[in-house]
N, C-alpha and C positions, 0 to 999 in steps of 0.2 A: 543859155545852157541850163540844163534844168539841174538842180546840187542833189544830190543823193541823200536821203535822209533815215536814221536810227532815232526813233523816239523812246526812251524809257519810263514808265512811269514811277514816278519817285512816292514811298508810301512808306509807314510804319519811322522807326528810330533809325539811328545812324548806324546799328550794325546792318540794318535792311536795307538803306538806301546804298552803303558801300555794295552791297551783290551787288543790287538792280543797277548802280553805275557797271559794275565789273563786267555784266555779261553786255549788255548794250555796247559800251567799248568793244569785245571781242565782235559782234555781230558787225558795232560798223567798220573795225580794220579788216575785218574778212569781207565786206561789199566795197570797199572805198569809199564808206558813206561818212556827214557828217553828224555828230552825235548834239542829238537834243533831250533834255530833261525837261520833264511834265512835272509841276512843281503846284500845281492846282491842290491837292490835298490838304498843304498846310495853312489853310483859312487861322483864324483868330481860334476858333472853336477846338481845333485840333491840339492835345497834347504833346504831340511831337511838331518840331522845327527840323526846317532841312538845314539840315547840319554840313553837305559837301564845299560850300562854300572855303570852308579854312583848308581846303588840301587844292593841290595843284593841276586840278585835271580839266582834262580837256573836250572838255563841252558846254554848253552852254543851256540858259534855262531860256527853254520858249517862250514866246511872247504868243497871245491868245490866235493871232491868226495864223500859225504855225501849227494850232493842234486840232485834233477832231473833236467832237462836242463832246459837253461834258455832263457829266452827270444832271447838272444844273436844266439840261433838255433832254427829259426823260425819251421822247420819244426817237429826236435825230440821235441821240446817244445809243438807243437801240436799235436802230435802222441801221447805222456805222457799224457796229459788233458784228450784226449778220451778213451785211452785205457790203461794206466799205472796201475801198482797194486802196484808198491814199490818204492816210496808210492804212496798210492790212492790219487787222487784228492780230495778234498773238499770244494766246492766252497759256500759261503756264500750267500742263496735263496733269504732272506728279510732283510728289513733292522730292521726289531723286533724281534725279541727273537723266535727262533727257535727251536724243544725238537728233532730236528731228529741228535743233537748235542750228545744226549745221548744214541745214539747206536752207535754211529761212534767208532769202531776200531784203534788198535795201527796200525802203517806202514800208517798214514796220511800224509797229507799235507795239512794247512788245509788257507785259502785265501781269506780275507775279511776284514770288520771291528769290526762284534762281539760287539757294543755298544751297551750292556744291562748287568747290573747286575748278570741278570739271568745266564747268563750263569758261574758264578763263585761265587758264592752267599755260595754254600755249604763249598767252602773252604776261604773263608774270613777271618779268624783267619790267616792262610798258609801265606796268600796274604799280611797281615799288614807285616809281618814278612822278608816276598821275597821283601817289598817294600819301604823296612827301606833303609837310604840313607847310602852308606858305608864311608864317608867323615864327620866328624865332620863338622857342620857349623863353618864359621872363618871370618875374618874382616869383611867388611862393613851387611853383611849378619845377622853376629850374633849380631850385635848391633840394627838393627832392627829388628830381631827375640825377644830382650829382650824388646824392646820400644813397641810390638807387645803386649806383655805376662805382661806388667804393669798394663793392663785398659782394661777394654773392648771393643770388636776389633769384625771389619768385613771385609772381604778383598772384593771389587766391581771388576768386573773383566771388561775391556771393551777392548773388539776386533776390532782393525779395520785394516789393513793392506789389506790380498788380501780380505779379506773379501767385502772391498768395492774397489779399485782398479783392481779386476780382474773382466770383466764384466758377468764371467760364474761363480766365487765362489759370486760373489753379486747377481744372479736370483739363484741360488742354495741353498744357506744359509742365504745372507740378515744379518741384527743385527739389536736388540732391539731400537726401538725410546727412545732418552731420558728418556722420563718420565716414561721409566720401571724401571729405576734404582732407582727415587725416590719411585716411590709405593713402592718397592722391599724393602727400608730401612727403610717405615715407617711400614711396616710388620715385619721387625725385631725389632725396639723399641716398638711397640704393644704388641709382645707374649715373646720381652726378660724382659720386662721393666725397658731397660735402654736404653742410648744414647753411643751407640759405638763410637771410632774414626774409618773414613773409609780408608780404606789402598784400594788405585787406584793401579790396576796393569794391564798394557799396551802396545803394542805393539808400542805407538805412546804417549810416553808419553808428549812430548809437546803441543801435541793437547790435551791431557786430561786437563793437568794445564791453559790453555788459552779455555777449554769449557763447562769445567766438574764443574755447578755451583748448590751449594741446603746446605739448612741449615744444616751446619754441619762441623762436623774438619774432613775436611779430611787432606790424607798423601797421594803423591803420588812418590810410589815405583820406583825409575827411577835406580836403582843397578845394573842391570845384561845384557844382552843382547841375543843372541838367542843362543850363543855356552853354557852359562851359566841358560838357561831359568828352567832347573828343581831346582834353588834355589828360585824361583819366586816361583813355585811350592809346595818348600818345605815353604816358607813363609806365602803361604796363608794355607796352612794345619794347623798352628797354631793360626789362627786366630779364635774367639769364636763359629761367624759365616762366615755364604760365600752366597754372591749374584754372582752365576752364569750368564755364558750367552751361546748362544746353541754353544759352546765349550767342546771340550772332554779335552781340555788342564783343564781351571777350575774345569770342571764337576772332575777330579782326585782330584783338588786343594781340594774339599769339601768333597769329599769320604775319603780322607786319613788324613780329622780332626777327631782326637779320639773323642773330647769331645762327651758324651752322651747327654750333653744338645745343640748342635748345631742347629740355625735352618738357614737350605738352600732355599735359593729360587732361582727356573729355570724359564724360558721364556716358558710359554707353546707349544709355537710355536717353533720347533728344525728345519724348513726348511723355506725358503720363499718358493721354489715352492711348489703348492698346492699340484701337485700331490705325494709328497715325505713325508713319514711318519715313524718315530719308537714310537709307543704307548708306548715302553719296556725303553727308555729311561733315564726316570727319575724314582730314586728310589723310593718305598713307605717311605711315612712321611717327602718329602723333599715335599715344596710349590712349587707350579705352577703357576704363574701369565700368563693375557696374554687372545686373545680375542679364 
């Protein structure tokens, strides 16, 4: 009997690789297929790690004769793109929310970033579940997790690394001007009505603590570093609420806080370049700030 197969390919950091697991899962519960991750990108060379490994989901990482060629054979890797049936190519059109996701057939491959809700919104229930972390939290992590879960809490996320050091991820994505992050927290003491402590979580934390300045306690999260960054992750999940920023890493941090009273707020703006847009980005009932 031949098995049904969803391939995804896994690329970029852990907030990209959580979609690219997210939507693959929805493709293969909707075919009855089983789900395989293409995990070839993270060579030695590469600065990101496939980080899925610490959560509880359900697929597994192909072994080389399970996937179509790869880059490494330019030419069958281009022959496969254009003309391959098994699996088919599927290449990701927009960068918003696409419905041509929901005829696509098992024997996929499917290659992109898939940041939108949308496309996995139906099994959400599934996803909490696949996205539980398989690691009890322990030292320094679960002592801030409890310091978190005292009082009320919002975790600020602020991105700077290639964001602004790479002169193509900073005209491409850019980051919020300070003063988003204050509007953003006086929108949450508004509609929470209360005064959170704010938990700083950062790629650069000592630039946070020598610039990160606005009435209030803050806590700045300095624990983990990038082989450890899904406890950052799991940290801010616990937090009451989350001030995003056009990050897929946070944008996970806020999605995967249960509370039902949560309120998030994102950058309306998810690109510096003008011409670059996902409308499908931010979920409904999370705030938008931003011009």
């Amino acid at each position: 009997m031949t098995v049904r197969r969803v391939i995804s390919r896994m690329h970029g950091g852990l907030g990209n690789q959580l979609f690219q697991y997210a939507v693959g899962r929805a493709v293969a519960l909707r075919t009855g297929s089983e789900l395989l991750l293409d995990t070839r990108e993270f060579t030695s060379s590469n600065p990101f790690q496939y980080d899925l490994g610490h959560f509880s989901i359900q697929a597994k990482v192909a072994n080389s004769s399970e996937l179509p060629p790869g880059k490494n054979r330019p030419l069958a890797y281009a022959w496969w793109r254009k003309f391959g049936r098994s699996p088919r190519f599927v290449r990701e059109q927009d960068l918003g929310y696409n419905a041509r996701i929901e005829t696509i057939e098992a024997d996929c491959y499917l290659h992109g970033y898939f940041q939108s809700q949308k496309y996995f919104e139906d099994i959400a229930s599934i996803l909490w579940k696949d996205l539980s972390f398989r690691q009890a939290i322990s030292g320094e992590n679960a002592s801030m997790a409890e310091r978190i879960q005292s009082a009320p809490s919002v975790s600020m996320h602020i991105r700077r690394g290639d964001y602004l050091t790479s002169a193509k991820a900073r005209s491409t994505h850019g980051a919020p001007d300070l003063g988003y992050y204050g509007r953003a927290l006086g929108e949450i003491r508004a509609r929470s009505g209360s005064d959170p402590v704010v938990y700083l979580f950062s790629d650069d934390p000592d630039w946070v603590r020598n610039n990160m300045r606005m009435d209030a306690n803050l806590v700045t999260v300095a624990i983990n570093d990038g082989k450890t960054a899904f406890e950052d992750l799991r940290l801010m999940s616990l937090c009451d609420h989350n001030i995003i920023v056009n990050s897929t890493f946070s944008w996970w941090g806020a999605w995967l806080n249960p509370s039902l009273d949560k309120i998030v707020v994102a950058p309306k703006r998810w690109f510096a370049d003008p011409k670059l847009s996902n409308p499908d980005i931010t979920p409904p009932g999370w705030l938008r700030l931003g011009d």
